[in-house]
N, C-alpha and C positions, 0 to 999 in steps of 0.2 A: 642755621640754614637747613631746608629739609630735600630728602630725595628729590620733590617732587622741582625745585627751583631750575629754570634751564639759562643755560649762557650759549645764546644763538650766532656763530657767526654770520655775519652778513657785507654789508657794507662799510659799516662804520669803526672804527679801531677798537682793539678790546682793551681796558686797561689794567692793571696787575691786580689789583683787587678779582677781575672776573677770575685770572688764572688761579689766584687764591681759592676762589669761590670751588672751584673745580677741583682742586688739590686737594684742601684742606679737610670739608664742608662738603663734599658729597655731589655738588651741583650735576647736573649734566647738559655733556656737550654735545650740539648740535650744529649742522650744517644749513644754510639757508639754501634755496637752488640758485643762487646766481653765484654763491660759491662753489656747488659743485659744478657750473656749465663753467666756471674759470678753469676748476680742476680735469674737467673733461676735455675741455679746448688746448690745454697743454699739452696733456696727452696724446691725442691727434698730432699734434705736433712731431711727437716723439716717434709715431708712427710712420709718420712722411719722411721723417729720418728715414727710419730703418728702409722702408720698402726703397730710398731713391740712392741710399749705399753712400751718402755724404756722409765724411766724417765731423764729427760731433766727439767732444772731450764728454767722456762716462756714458754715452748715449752706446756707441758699439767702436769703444777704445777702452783701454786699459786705462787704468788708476797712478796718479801719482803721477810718479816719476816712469810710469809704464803707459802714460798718452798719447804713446803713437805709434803704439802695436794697433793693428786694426780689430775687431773682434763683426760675427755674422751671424747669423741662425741662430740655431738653439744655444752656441755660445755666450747670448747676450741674456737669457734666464738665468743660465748659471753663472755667469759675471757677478748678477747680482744675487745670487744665496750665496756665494763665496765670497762676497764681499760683506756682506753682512757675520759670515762666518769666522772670517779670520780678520776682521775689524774688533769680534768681541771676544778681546784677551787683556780687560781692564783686572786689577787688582785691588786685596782690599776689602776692610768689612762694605757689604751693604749699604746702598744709601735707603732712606726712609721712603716707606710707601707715600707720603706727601711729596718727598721730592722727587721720585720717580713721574709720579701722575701730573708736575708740573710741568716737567718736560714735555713729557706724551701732548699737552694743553698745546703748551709751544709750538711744536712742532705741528699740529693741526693746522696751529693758524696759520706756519709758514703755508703748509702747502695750497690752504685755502685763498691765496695771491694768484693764483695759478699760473706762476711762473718756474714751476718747478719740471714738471711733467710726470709726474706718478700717476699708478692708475687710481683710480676711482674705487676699486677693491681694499687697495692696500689701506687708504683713509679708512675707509667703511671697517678695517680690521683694526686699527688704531683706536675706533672709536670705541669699537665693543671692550676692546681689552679697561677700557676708562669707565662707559657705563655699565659694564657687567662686573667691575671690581676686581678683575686681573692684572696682576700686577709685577710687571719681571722681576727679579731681583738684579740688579745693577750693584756689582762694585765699583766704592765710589773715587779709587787712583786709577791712571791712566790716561789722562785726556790732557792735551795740549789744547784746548779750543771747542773742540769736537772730535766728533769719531767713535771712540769708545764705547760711551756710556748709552747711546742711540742705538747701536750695533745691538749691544745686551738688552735693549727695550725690545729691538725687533725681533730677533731669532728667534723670541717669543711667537711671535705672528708664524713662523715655521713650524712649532711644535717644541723646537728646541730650548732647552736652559728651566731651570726654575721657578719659580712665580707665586706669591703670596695672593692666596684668594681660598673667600668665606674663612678668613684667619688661620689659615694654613700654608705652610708653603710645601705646593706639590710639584710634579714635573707640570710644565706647561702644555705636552702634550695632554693629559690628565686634566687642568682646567679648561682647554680649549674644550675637549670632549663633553664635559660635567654642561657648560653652557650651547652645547648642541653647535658648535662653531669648528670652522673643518682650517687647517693650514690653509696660509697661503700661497698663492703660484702665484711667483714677481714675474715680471717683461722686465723689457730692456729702460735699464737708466733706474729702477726703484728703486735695487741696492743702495746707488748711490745717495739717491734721495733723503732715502732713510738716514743716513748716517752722517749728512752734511747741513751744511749752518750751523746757529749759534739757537735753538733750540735748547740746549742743557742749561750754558751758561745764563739765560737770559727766564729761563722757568725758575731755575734757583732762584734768580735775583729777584724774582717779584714774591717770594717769598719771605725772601731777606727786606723787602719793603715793609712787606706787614708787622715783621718783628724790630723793625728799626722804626716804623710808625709810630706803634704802641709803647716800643722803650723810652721814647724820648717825652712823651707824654706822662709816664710812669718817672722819668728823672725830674721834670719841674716837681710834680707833686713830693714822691719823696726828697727831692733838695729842699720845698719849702718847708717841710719836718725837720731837716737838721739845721735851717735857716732858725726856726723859730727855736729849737732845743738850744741853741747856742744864743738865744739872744739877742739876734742878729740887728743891726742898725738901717732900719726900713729905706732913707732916705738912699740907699744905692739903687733902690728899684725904682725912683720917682719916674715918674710917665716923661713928664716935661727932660728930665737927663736922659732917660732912654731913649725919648726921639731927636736927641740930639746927633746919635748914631744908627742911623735910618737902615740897616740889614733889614728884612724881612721878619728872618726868624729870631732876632735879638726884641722886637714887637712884642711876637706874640708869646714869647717865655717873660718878658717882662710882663705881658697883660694876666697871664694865667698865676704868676707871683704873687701879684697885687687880688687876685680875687680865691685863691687860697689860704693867704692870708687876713683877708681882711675881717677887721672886730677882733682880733689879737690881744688879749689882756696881755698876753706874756712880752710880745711886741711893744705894748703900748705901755707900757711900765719900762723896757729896756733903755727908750731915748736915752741916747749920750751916755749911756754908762761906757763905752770906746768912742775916741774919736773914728776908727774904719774897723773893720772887722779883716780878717784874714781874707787873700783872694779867693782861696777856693768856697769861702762864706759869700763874696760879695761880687763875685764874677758868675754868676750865676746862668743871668739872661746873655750875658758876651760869650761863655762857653757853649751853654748847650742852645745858644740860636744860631753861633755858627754851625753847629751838627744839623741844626734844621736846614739850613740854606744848604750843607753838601747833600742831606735828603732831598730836598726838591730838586737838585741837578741830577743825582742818579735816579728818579723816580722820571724826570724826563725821558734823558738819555737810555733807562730799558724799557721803557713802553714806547720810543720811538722802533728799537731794533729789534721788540715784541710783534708789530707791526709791518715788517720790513721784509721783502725777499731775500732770502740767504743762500740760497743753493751757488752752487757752482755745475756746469754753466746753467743760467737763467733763459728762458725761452721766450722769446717776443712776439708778439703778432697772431696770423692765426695759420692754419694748416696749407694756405693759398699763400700768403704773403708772409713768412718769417725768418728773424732771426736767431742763430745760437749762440750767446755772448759767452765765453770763456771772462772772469774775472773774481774779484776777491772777495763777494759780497760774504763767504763763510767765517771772513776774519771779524772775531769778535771785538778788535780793540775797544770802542765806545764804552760796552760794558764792564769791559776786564775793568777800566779806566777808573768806570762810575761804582763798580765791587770795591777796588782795592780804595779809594777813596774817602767810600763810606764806611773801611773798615777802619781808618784810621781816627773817622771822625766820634765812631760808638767804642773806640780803644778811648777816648780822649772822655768820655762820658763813664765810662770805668775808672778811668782817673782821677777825676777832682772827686768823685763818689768817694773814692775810697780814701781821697783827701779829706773830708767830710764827714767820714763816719770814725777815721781816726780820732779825728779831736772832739768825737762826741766820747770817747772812752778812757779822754787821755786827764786825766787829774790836774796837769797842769796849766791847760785853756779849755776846759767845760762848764767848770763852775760845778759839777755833778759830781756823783761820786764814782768814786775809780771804778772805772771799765762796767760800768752802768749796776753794781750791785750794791745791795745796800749792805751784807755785812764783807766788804774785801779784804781779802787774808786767807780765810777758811773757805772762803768761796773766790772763782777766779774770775767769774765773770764774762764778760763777753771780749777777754781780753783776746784770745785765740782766731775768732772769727775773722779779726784786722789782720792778722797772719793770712789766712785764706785771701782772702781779699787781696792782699797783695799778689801773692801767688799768683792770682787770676789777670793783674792787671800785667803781671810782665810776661805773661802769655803772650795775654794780647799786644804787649807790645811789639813780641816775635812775629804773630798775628798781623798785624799793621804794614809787613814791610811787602814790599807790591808786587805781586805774582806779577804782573805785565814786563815787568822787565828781565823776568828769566827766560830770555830765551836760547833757542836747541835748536839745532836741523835736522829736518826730518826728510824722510822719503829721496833720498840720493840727493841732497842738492836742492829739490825742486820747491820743498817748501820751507823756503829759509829765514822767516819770520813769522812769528805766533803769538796769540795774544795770551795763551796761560789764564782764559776767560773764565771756564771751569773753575780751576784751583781758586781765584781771583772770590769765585760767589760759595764756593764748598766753605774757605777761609772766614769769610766775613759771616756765613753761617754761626761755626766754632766760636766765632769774637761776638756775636750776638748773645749766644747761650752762655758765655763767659759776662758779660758785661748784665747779664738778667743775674744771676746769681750775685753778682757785686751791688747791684741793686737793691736784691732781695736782704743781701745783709745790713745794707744803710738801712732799708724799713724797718726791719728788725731793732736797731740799736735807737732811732730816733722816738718808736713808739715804746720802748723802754724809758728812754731820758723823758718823756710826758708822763710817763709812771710819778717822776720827782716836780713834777709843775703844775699838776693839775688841779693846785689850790686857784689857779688862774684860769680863765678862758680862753679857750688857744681859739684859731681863726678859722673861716667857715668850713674850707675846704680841710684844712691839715685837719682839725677833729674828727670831720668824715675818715680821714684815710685810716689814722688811730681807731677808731672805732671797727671797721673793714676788718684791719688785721687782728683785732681782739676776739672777733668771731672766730678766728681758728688759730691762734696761739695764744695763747695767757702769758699775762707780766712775768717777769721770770724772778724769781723769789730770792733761790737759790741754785746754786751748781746741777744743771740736767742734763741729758743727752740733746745737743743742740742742735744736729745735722738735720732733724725734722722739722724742726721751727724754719730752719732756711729755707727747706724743701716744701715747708706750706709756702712762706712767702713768695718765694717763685713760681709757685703754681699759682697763686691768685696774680702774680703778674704776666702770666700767660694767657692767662682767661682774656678772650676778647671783648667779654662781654661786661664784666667788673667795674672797668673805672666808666665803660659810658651811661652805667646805671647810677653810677654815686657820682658822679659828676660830668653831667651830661654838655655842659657848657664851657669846657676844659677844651680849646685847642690842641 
């Protein structure tokens, strides 16, 4: 994607790809005018507060569990740089300039609802920090939900905190300046703005889409290479059995099976040599198409609340006729729900992976030679990797277990239930990048065991992917330094552009 590509709000909902687009890819964000005459109209709003001295929860009142001190005047400025201030006391390495710049996405388009009531500047400072390539740095513990790590985005907008820009990280003051852009002056209600809804946890997660997209696309292919290394007995993938169990995503991993494989010597030579194959061999479409069907409900569920007003309180109507709702819209559950869900389901895609590339190495069901080398004994082969692999899978099994339901109280009392939405999509981040490298070492071991079968013709798709990854590892002969060969293969399964080139008709 190049600088010049734009992702316009307007009318219409954005979906996680745009926020990728933006994140990832360089895009740039812009405002349509009838999103900012939303953002302007709430404002107003916010203004008829102040001037007619009705109370309003974060409008000109304290925070929290402090909602019903009154606050006035120039008070209501400083309400919010101090909220913004002492909100950002997150912990913790850094999160990644893509993850940063997703939130920032997010949080655009909440306010672009215009039910928030921030002013029109602060957006317009939001934006520049996105398309001028500033970038806070945000530590990435401390968040229950929210709060934290938005805090750390903004202070930026004051001048305060550090921030990664033209590949440096310098004070913020310093990159404001470098890009001719002067600090902000907040009004009343922005602090809070800034630092509320589900913005983080929901920029993360459309991130976590795009790498849970492409893994799971990246699992049939590579499961079809240890399907075929082992020999596997085709008649589990028949069309007519697999629509016998109608899921969605059990479809379309059984349809992509069948057309990676198909034209199979090595396949078509194995008939009936077992009567069934092992499950992790022949559950293939039933494993990883229930991870599709929990993908398409998280893929819902966070482009709905991608979508969604989050602030607390929300502003109704217009500057003549409105109202201030105080309520819950910043509680992230949907998401936390739809994170921790999909992290069980790509823990579970780690799993039979590594179920699968075991017995590609194991002498006593591969039919191949020990741990994939040809001389074993004086060479150890790709016996160690399986070690790693597990390793990674009982991560993720720790990984899997559901940040939503830790919850804390916080702020005296007053907020006594939390979604732990944040932790829920940071989490499922870590179990993504775990389950890519478990991946990368099944490709790794399967286009090894085609080293010993390729007196046969393997099937249309699996010989593309063998072929793929010969471009940048070679057969492995004997005992090398192996940590590099995994670290290609997961960079070509990184690459987004990779498998829609070599097989562009792949679900």
């Amino acid at each position: 994607m190049s600088q010049a590509e734009k992702i316009i709000i307007a009318d219409a909902p954005l979906r996680w790809q745009d926020v990728v687009a933006v994140a990832r890819f360089g895009a740039r964000l812009e405002l349509s005018a009838q999103a900012w005459a939303r953002i302007d109209n709430a404002q107003a709003i916010v203004q008829r507060i102040v001037a007619s001295g009705e109370r309003a929860y974060g409008v000109n009142t304290g925070l929290g569990a402090l909602c019903n001190v009154s606050l006035k005047d120039e008070q209501l400025s400083q309400l919010s740089r101090n909220t913004l201030l002492s909100h950002a006391c997150g912990v913790g390495a850094p999160l990644a300039d893509e993850q940063v710049r997703a939130i920032l996405c997010a949080a655009v388009l909440n306010y672009s609802q215009g039910k928030s009531g921030i002013h029109r500047r602060v957006v317009e400072a939001l934006l520049a920090l996105l398309n001028r390539g500033i970038t806070p740095q945000v530590p990435s513990q401390g968040s229950v939900g929210y709060l934290t790590h938005m805090a750390h985005i903004s202070i930026a907008l004051l001048g305060v905190g550090q921030v990664s820009h033209r590949g440096h990280i310098v004070s913020a003051q310093q990159a404001l300046a470098a890009e001719g852009l002067q600090p902000v002056q907040l009004g009343a209600k922005d602090g809070l703005c800034l630092v509320n809804g589900t913005p983080c946890m929901t920029g993360l997660s459309c991130l976590a889409l795009a790498d849970a997209t492409r893994l799971l696309q990246w699992a049939d292919v590579v499961g079809a290479m240890s399907f075929e290394a082992q020999r596997g007995q085709i008649a589990a993938f028949d069309a007519e059995i697999i629509a016998l169990k109608p899921h969605p995503g059990m479809q379309q991993v059984g349809a992509n099976l069948r057309a990676l494989l198909d034209g199979s010597e090595v396949i078509a030579t194995s008939l009936g040599i077992r009567t069934q194959d092992a499950l992790s061999i022949r559950s293939i479409p039933q494993v990883h198409g229930a991870a599709r069907d929990q993908l398409a409900h998280a893929r819902q569920q966070i482009e709905t609340e991608l979508n969604a007003a989050t602030d607390n309180p929300l502003l109704l109507g217009t500057p003549e006729h409105f109202r201030v709702m105080s309520q819950a819209n910043p509680h992230g559950q949907s998401v936390a729900l739809a994170a921790d869900l999909l992290a069980v389901a790509m823990a579970e895609i780690g799993s039979i992976a590594e179920r699968r590339l075991d017995r590609l190495i194991n002498p006593h069901v591969s039919g191949l030679p020990a741990f994939l080398v040809a001389n074993p004994g004086v060479n150890s082969g790709m016996m160690i990797v399986q070690y790693v692999a597990a390793s990674l899978c009982a991560e993720n099994r720790q990984l899997a277990q559901p940040a939503v339901l830790d919850n804390y109280v916080t702020s005296g009392l007053q907020e006594d239930h939390l979604s732990m939405g944040t932790n829920a999509a940071l989490k499922l981040h870590r179990a993504l990048e775990n389950c890519t490298q478990i991946l990368a070492i099944e490709y790794l071991l399967a286009a090894q065991a085609f080293e010993f079968l390729q007196a046969q013709r393997f099937g249309a798709g699996t010989h593309l992917a063998w072929k793929l990854l010969r471009e940048r590892v070679p057969p492995y002969d004997q005992d090398r330094w192996l940590a590099p060969d995994i670290a290609s293969a997961a960079a070509l399964l990184k690459d987004p552009r990779v498998l829609h080139d070599a097989l562009p008709n792949l679900n």
